[in-house]
LORONU-571946 format. One record per residue: residue in three letters; z, y, x of N, C-alpha, C in turn. Coordinates in steps of 0.1 Angstrom, whole numbers, plus 5000, padded with zeros to 4 digits. Atoms other than C-alpha are relative to their C-alpha. Example, Ala and Ser with C-alpha at 12.3 -4.5 7.8 and 13.67 -1.06 7.14 Angstrom:
ala500049885009507849555123500050125009 ser500049894991507149895137500850114992 
***
This chain:
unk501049944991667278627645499550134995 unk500149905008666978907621499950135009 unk499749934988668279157649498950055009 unk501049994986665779067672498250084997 unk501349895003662779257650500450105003 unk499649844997664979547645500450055014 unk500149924989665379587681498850045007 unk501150004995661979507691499350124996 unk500649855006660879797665500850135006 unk499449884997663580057676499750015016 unk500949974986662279967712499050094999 unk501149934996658980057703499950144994 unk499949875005659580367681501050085012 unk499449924990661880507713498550005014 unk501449984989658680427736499050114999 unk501149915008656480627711500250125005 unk499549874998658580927716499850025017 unk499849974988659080877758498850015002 unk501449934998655080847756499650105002 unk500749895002654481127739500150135011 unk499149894996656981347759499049965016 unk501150014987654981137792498750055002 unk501849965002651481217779500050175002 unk499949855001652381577773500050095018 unk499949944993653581637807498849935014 unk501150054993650681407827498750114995 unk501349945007648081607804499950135006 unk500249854997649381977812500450015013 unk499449964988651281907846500950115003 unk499749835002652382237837501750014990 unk499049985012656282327819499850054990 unk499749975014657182427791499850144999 unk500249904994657282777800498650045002 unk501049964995653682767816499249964990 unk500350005013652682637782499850094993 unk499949895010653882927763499350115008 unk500649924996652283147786498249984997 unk501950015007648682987777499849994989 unk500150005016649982987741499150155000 unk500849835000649283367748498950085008 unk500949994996646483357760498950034991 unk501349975012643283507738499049895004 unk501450104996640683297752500149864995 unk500150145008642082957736499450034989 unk500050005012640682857709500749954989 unk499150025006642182767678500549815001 unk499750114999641882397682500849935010 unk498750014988643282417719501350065000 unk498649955007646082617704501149884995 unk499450125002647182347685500349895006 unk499650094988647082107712500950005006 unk498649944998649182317730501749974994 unk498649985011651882327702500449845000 unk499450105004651981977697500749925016 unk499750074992652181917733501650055009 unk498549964999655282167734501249944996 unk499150055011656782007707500749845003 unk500250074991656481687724501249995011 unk498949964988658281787752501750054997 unk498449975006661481937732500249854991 unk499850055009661481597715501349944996 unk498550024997665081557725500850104994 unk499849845006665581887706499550004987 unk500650045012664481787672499850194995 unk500049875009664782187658498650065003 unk501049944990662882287687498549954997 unk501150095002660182037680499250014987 unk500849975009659682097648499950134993 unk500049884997659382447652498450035004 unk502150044991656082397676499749964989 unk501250115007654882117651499450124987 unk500149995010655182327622499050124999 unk501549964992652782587642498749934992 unk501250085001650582367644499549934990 unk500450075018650282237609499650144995 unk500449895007649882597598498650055006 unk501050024993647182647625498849924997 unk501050125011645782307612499250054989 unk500949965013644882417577499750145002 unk500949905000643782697583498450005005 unk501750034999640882577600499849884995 unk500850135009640882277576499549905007 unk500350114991640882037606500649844993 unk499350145008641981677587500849935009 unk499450104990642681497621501050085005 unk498949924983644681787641501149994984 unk498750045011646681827602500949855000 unk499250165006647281417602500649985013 unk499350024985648181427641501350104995 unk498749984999650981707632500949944990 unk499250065013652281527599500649855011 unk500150084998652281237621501150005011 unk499049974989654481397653501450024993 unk498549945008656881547624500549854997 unk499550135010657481157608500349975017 unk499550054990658281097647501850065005 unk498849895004660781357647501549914993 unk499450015011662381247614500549785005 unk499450124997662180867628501149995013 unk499350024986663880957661502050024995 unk498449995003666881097641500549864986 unk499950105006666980767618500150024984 unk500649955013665980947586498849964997 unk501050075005663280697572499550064993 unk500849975008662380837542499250134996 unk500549914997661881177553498849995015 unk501450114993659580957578498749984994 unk501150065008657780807553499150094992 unk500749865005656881147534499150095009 unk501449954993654981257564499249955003 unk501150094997653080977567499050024989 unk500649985017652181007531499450104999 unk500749865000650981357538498849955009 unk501250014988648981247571499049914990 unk501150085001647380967554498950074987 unk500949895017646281227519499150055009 unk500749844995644581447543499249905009 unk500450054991642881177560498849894990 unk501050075008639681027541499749815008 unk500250164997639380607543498950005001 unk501750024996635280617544499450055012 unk500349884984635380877578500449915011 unk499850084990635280647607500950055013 unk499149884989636780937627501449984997 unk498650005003639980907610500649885000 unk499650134998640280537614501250005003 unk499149984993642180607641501550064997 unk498749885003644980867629500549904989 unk499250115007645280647597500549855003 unk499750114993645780317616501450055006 unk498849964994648680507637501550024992 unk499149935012650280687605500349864992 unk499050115013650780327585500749925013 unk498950064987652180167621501150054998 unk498949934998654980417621500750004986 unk499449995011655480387583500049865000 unk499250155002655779987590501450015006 unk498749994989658180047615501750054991 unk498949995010660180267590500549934990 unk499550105008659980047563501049905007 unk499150094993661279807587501550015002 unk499449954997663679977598500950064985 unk499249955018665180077559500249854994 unk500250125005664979697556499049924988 unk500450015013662279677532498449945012 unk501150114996660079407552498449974993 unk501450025006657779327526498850155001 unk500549834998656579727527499450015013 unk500549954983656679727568498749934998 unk501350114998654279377567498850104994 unk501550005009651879547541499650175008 unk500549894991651879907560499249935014 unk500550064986651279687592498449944998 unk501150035005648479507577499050104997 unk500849855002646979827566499450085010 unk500049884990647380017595498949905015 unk501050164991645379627613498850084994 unk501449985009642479697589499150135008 unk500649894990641880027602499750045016 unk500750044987642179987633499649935012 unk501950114997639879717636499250065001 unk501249935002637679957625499650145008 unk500249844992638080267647499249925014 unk500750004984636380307681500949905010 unk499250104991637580027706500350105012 unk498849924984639880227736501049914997 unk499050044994642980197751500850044993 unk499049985010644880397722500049904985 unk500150045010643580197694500349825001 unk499350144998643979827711501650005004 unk498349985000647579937722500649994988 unk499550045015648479967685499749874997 unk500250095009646979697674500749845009 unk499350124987648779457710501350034990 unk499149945008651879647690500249934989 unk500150035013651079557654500049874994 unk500050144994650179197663501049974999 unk498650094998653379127676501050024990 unk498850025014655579287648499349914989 unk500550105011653579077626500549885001 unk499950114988653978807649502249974997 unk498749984999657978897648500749924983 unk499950015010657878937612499849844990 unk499850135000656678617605500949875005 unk499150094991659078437629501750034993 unk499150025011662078547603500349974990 unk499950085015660978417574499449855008 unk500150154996660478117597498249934996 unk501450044996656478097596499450005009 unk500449954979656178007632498449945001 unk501350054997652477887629499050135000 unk500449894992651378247620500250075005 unk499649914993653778407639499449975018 unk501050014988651778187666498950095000 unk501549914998648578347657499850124999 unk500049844997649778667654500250015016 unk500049944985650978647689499349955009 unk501350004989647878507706498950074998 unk500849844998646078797689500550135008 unk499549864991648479047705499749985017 unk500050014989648178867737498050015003 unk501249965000644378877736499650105003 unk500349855002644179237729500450065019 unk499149934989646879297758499449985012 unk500650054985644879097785498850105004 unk501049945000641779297773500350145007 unk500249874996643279637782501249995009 unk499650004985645379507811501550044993 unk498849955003648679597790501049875003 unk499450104993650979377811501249944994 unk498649995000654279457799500149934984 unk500350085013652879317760500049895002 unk500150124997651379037778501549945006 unk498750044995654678947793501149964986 unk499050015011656378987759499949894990 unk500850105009653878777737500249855005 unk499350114994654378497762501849954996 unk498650055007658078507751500049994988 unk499750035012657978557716499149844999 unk500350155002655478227719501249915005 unk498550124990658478027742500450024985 unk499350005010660678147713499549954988 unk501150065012658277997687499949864998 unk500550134993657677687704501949945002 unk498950094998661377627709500649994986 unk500249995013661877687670499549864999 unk500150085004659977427664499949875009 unk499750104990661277207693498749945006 unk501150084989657977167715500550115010 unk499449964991659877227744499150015012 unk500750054991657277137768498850165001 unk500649865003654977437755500650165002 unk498849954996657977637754500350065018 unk499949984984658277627790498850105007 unk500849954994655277667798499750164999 unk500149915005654978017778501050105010 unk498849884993658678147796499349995014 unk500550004982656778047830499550085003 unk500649915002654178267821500150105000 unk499349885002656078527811500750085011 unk499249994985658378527843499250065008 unk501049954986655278567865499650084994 unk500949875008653678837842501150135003 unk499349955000657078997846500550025016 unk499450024980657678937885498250125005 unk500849924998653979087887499850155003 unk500049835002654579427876501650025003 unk498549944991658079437892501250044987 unk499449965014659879457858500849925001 unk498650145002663479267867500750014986 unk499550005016664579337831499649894994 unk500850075010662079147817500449855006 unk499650134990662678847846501649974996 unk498750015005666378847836499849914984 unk500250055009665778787799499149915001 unk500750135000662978537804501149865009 unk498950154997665678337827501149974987 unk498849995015668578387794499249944992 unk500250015008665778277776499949875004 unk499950124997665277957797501149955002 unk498750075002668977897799500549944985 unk499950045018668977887758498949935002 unk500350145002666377597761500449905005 unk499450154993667977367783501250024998 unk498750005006671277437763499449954990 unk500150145010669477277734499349915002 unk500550104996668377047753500649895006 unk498350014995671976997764499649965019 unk500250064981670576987802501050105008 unk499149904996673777227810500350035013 unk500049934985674277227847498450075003 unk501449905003669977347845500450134997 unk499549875008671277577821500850125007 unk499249914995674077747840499150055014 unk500749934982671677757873499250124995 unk500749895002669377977853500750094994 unk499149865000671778197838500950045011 unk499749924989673678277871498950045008 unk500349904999670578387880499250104994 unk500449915012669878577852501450095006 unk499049894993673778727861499450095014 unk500249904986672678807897499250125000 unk500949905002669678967889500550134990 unk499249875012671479167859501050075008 unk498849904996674279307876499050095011 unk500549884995671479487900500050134988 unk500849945015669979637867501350084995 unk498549905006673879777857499750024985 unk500150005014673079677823501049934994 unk498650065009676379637804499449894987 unk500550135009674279477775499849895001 unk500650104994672579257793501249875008 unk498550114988675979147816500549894985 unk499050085009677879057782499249894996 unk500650145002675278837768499849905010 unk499850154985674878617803501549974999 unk498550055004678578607801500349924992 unk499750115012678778467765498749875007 unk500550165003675878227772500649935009 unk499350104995677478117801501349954998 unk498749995005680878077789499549854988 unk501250105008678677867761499949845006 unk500150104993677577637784500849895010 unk499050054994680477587805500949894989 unk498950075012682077507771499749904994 unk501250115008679577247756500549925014 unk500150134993679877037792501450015004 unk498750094999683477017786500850095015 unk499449924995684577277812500550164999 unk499449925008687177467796500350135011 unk499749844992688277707823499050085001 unk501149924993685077847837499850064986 unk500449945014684277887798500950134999 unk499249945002687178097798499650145009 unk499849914991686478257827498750104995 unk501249925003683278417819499750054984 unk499949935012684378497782501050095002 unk499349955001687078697796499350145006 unk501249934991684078847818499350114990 unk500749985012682078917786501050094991 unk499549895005684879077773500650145003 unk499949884992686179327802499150114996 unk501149895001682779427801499250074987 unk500749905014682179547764501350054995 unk499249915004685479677762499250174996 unk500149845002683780037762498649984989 unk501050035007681079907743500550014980 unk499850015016680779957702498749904993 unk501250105007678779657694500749864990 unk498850055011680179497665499249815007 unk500250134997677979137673500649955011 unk499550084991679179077706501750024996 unk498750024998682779117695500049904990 unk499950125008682178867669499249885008 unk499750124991681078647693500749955012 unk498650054990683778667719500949974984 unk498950045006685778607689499749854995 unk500650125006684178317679500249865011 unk500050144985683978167715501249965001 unk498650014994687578197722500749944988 unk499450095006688478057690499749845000 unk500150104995686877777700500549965009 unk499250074992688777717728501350004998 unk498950055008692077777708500149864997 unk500050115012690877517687499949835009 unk499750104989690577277721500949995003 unk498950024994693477337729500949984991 unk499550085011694977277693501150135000 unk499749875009696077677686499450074993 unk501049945007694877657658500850144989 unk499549825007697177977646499650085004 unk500749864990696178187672498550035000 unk501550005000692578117667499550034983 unk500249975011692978167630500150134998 unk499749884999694778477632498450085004 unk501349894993691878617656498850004992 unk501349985008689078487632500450104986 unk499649915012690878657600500150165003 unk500549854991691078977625498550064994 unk501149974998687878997627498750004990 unk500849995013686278887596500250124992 unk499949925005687779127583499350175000 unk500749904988686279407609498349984990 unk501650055003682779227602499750084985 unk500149975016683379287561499850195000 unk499749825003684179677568498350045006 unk501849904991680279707586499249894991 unk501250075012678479457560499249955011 unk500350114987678179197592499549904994 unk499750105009677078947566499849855009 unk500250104991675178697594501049985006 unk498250054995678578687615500650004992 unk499350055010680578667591500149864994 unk500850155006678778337580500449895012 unk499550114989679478177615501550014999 unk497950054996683378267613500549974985 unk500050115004683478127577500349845004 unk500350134994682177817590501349955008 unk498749994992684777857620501149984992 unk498249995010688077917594499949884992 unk500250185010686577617575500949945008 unk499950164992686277377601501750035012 unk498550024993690077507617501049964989 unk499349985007691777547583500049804991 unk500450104998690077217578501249865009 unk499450044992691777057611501850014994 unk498550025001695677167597500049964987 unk500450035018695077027562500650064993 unk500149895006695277357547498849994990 unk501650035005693377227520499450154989 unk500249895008693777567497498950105011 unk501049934992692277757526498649935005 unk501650065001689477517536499050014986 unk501449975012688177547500499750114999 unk499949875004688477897496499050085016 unk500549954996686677967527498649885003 unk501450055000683877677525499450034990 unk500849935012682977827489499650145002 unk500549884996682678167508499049985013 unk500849994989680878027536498949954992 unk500850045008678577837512499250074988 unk501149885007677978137488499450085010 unk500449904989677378357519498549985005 unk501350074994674878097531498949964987 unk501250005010673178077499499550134997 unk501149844997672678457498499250015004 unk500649964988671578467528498449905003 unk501350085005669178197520499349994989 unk501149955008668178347490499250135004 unk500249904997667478647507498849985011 unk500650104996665578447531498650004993 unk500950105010663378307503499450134996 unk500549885007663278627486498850105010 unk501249914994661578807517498949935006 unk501250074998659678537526499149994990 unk500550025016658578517488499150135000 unk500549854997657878907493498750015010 unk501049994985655978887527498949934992 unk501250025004653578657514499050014987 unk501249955012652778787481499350135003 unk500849914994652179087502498849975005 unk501050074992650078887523498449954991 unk501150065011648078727494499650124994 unk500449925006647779047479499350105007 unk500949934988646379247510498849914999 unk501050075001644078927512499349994992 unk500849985012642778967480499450124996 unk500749864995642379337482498750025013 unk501050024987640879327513498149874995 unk501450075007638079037496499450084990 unk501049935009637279247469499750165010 unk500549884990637179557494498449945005 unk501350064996634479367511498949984993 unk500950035008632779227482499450154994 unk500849885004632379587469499450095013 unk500149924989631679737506498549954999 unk501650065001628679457506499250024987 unk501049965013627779537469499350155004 unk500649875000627479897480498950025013 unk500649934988626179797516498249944991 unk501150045004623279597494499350104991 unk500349885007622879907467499550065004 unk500249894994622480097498498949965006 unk500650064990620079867515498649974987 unk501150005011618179847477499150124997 unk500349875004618280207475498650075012 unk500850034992616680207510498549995000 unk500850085000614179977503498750104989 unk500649905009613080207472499450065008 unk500649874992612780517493499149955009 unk501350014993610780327515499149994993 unk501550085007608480157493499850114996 unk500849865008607980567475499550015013 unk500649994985607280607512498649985003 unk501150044994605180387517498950034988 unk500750015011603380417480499650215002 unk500149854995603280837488498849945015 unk500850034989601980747523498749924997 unk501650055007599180497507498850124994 unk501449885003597980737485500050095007 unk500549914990598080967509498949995008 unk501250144996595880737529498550024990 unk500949985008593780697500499250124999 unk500249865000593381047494498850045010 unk501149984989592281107528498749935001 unk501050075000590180807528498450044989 unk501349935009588180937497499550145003 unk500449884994588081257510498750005013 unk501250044989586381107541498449974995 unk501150085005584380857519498850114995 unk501449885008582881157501499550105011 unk501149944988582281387530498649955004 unk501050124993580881087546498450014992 unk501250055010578881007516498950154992 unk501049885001577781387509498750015014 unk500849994985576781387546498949924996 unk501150095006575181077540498550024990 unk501249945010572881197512499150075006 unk500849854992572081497527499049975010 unk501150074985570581297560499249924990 unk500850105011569181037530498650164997 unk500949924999567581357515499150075005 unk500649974990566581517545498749895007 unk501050094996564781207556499249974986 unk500750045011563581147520499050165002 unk500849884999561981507521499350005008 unk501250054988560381407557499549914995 unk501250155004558981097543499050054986 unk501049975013557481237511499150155004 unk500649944989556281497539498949985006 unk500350124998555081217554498949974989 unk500450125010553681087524499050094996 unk501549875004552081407516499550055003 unk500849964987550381477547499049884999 unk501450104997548781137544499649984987 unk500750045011547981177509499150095002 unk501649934999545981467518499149975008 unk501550064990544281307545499249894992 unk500950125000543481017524499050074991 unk501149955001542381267499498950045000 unk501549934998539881437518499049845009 unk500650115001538981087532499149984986 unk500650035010538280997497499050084996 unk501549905005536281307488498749985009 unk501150024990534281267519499249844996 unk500850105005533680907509499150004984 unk500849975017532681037472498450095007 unk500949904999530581277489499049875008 unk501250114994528980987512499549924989 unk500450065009528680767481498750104995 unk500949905011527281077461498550025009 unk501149994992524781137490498849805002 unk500850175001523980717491499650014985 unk500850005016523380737455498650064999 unk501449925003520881017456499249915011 unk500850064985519480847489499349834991 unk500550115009518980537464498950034992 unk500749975011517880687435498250025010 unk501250004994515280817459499149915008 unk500650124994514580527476499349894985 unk500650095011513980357441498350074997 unk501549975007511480607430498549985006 unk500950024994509480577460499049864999 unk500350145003509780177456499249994987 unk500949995007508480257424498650054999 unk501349974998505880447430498949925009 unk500850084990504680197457499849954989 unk500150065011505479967427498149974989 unk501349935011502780147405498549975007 unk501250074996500180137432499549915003 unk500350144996500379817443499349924986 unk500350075009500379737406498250044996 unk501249945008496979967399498949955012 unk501450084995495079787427499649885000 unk500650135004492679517418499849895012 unk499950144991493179157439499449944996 unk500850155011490578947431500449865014 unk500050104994491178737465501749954999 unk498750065007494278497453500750015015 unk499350034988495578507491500850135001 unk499649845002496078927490500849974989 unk499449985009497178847456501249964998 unk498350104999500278637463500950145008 unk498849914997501378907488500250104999 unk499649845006501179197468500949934988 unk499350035008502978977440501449995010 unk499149994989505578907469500550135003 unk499249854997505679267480500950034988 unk499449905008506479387445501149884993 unk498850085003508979107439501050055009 unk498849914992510979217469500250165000 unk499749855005510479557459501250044990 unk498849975014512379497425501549915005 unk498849984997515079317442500650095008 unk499149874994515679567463500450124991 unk499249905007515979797437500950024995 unk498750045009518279577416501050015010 unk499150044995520379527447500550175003 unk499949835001520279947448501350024986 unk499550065010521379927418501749974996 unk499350134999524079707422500750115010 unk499149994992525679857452500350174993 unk499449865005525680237432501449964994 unk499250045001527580067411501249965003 unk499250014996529979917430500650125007 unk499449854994530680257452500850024992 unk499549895010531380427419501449894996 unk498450025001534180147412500949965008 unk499549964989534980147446501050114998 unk499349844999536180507445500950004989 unk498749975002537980467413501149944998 unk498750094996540180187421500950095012 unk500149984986540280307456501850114998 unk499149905000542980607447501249944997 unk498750085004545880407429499949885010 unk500250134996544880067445500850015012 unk500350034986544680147480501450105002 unk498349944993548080397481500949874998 unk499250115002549980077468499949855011 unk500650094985548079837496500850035010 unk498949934986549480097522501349985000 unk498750015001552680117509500749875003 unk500050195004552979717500500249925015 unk500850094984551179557534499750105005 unk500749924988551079797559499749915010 unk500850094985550179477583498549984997 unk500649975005547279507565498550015008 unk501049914990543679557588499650104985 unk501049935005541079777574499349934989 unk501450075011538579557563500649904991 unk499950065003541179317553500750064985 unk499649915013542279587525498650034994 unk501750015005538379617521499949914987 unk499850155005538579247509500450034988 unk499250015012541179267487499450154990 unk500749925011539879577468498949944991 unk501150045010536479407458500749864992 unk499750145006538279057452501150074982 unk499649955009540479307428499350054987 unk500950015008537379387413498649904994 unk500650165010536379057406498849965008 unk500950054993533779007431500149885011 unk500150124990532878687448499950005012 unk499849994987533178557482498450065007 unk501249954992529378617486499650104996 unk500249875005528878907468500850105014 unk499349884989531579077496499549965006 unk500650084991529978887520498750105003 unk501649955001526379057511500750185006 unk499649845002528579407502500150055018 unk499949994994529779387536499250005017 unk500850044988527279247561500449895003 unk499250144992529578927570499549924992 unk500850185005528778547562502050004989 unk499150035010530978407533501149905008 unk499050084994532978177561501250115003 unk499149884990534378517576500550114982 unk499449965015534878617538501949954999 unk498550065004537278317533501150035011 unk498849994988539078377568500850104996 unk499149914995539978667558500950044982 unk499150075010541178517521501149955002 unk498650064994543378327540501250075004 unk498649914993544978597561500650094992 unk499249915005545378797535501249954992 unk499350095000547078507518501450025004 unk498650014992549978487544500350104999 unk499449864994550478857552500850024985 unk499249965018551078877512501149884997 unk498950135006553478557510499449924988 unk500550095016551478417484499749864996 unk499750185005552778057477498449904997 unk500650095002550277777479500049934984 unk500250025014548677727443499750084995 unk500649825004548678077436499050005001 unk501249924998545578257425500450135009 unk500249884993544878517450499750114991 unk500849955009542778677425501050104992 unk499249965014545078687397501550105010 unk498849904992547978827422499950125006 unk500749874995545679107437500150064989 unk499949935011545079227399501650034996 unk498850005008548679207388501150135009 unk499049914995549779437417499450164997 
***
């Protein structure tokens, strides 16, 4: 099955090229000719320049000289303006070039250039580098170095995973899928050559690519018949047929019938068999595909032969060979030679069927056929076998049996290869990650930093302002504080001068009651004196002149007595009575009266007398003064008036 990658890849590397050469002339609509005339055009710029060129180049791709003629334009064009993508797109046209003439490794060196010039951390270039290791799987492939294509393929996945989701970037990867998919299915890992090809088919549904979808369906049938689930099998070619009948693609409907005649051949359901390859023939001989005829021929011929009808077998191997007479395909002549010795060998010529395999093996040996070769072994055995030729039967089962152990170490060897590639991409790829997430968390620490200076900048900043405010505020503040402190001691000093001239005026009323006393005493005395210098002899007169001059002398003492008091009236009065105001301003008049004499130690009837009021209206207003001052039950009044 070996074959069947390398065609699958030389399909898709001849597609690449009819694309390019399609895209070129959908894009400009314009020849080749009308191209070169907008080469010479001033007004392009230099990047539409190179467009141009590549899309010339493109167009001669049937012309290799010609082609890389244009490209190499355009790569000089490129660096010059140090474009990375338009450079890795012409490195990338040249390695198409170089693959179309089957020169791989001058392939592979332009890839090797595109992908230098093309940075892995630039999400832009995803793209171009995903394309450039595709085409360098293909070559590897194509040079036979499997393990290489898989791990370019793999590579070329990675990236573009990661590019921008379109219609060029899931096309590669419906593509990439399936040679994976392929690749797998020769070293006989048909589980992930399943899961490679229900990713390709995935992709292909997504962007409507029909002719993938159509293909992925077969490579699964062929997967599924591999490991004999026939039933799944079917279902897959059914799939495929109608995916292929949809878009009008009888090629594709041909081989999906060839492909259902090879299951119900090993299913040995042979008349089945032959119904679907004749019409697999009918449909093919529209198509005038010689390749296509010879293979229906041999399978049928196949078929005819397995249910034991030798003619028809005949007839349609003679079919198969008419028609590759002009043909140079070394496998189908080794399997007309193979068929037809088998029907020697039915018919028991077995010289003439030896002859023809010794022909031919020999053919096979001169092109390093080694897989055919291995089946006509086998064949020379099991004839040389039949005439008991026993020198020849050993001599060619120890070459069919080394052949088959090559070929099954070789086998081993690339399967051995593929997956230490595989393991070793997987393991790359894990520490890729692991450092991608160490750097995305470094980046997300680094972050976190810059915020928090951010935010710790921004705080104090904050702060800043905030104190800046605070103090404004609190200068302001003051200022209105002192402003109203200056009105209040304004205030305070307006009514201190009022109280002072109050006070003077009351010194001066005092000073005036004083003298008004003094004078009043002397007169009392002088009454005093006469009363005393006239003689009473009647004891009735004499009681109330003793009477008079008794209430004479208390009135003087009570004169006396209230000078007195005035005078420390007035000089309590100045400290006392600004602290009263300030203190209790609920305060009356008289009830600060009160408290001044009670301050100077006078009793309730003494204020009582001082004032004109009864000693009841004394205590009342003990009481109120009491409450207005808070002064806790038990308290001296007395002692709490002095102490303030």
């Amino acid at each position: 099955m070996r074959y069947f990658l390398l065609f699958s890849i030389y399909i898709f590397t001849s597609q690449i090229s009819v694309s390019a050469q399609n895209q070129a002339s959908s894009i400009t609509g314009q020849n080749i000719d009308a191209l070169k005339a907008e080469l010479r055009a001033n007004s392009l710029t230099t990047e539409d320049r190179i467009e141009k060129l590549h899309e010339i180049g493109q167009l001669f791709f049937d012309r290799p000289d010609s082609t890389v003629y244009y490209l190499n334009r355009a790569l000089v064009l490129s660096k010059s303006i140090n474009d990375s993508v338009l450079i890795s797109d012409t490195f990338i046209n040249l390695s198409l070039v170089d693959m179309y003439n089957d020169d791989y490794d001058a392939t592979l060196k332009y890839i090797d250039s595109a992908i230098q010039n093309l940075n892995k951390q630039n999400e832009n270039h995803f793209l171009n580098i995903g394309i450039a290791n595709t085409i360098g799987g293909i070559a590897y492939n194509n040079n036979e170095r499997m393990d290489l294509a898989f791990e370019k393929i793999l590579e070329a996945n990675r990236f573009l995973n990661k590019a921008p989701i379109d219609v060029t970037s899931q096309s590669y990867l419906v593509e990439n899928y399936s040679s994976l998919a392929l690749i797998y299915f020769n070293i006989e890992e048909y589980d992930n050559t399943i899961e490679n090809a229900k990713q390709a088919l995935e992709r292909a549904k997504q962007i409507e690519a029909f002719h993938n979808i159509a293909d992925n369906y077969n490579i699964l049938a062929t997967t599924y018949t591999e490991k004999e689930e026939y039933v799944l099998a079917e279902i897959y070619l059914d799939s495929s047929a109608q995916t292929y009948k949809d878009i009008n693609y009888v090629a594709g409907e041909v081989m999906v019938l060839s492909d259902k005649g090879q299951l119900l051949l090993r299913k040995q359901k042979y008349n089945s068999a032959k119904k679907e390859f004749k019409k697999a023939l009918t449909m093919g001989k529209d198509l005038g595909d010689t390749h296509m005829l010879v293979a229906i021929f041999l399978d049928l011929s196949t078929t005819y032969f397995k249910n034991n009808e030798t003619a028809m077998a005949k007839k349609y191997l003679d079919s198969a060979y008419m028609a590759s007479r002009d043909m140079n395909f070394p496998m189908f002549s080794n399997k007309i030679a193979l068929a037809e010795s088998q029907i020697l060998k039915r018919e028991r010529n077995f010289t003439r069927a030896i002859k023809l395999l010794e022909d031919n093996v020999a053919y096979m040996q001169s092109l390093n056929l080694r897989e055919s070769r291995l089946d006509t072994y086998d064949e020379l055995y099991q004839l040389y076998k039949e005439t008991g030729d026993a020198g020849n039967t050993l001599l060619y089962f120890e070459k069919y049996t080394q052949l088959k152990d090559s070929l099954q170490q070789e086998l081993n060897t690339g399967k051995l290869n593929v997956l230490r590639v595989e393991h070793n991409y997987y393991q790359l790829l894990s520490d890729l990650e692991k450092t991608e997430t160490q750097l995305a968390l470094a980046s997300e620490a680094q972050k976190r930093i810059k915020h928090r200076n951010y935010y710790l900048i921004g705080s104090a900043g904050l702060i800043i302002l905030f104190s800046v405010f605070m103090f404004l505020r609190q200068r302001k503040l003051n200022l209105a504080r002192r402003a109203v402190l200056e009105s209040k001691q304004e205030v305070l000093y307006v009514k201190q001068q009022v109280l002072d001239n109050k006070v003077r005026f009351k010194n001066r009323q005092i000073t005036d009651f004083a003298i008004h006393i003094s004078e009043k005493n002397e007169l009392l005395e002088n009454i005093k004196s006469k009363l005393k210098s006239i003689k009473v002899t009647n004891d009735t007169y004499k009681e109330i002149v003793n009477d008079t001059m008794h209430f004479i002398n208390n009135d003087i003492e009570q004169n006396k007595e209230k000078i007195q008091l005035y005078q420390q009236v007035n000089e309590t009065t100045d400290s006392f009575r600004a602290k009263i105001n300030e203190m209790y301003k609920s305060l009356s008049d008289k009830e600060k009266k009160v408290t001044t004499m009670l301050r100077l130690g006078q009793t309730s009837k003494q204020i009582a007398l001082q004032l004109n009021i009864s000693a009841a209206s004394v205590d009342n207003y003990r009481y109120t003064i009491r409450k207005k001052m808070n002064i806790s039950k038990g308290e001296s009044l007395k002692m709490f008036i002095q102490n303030i």
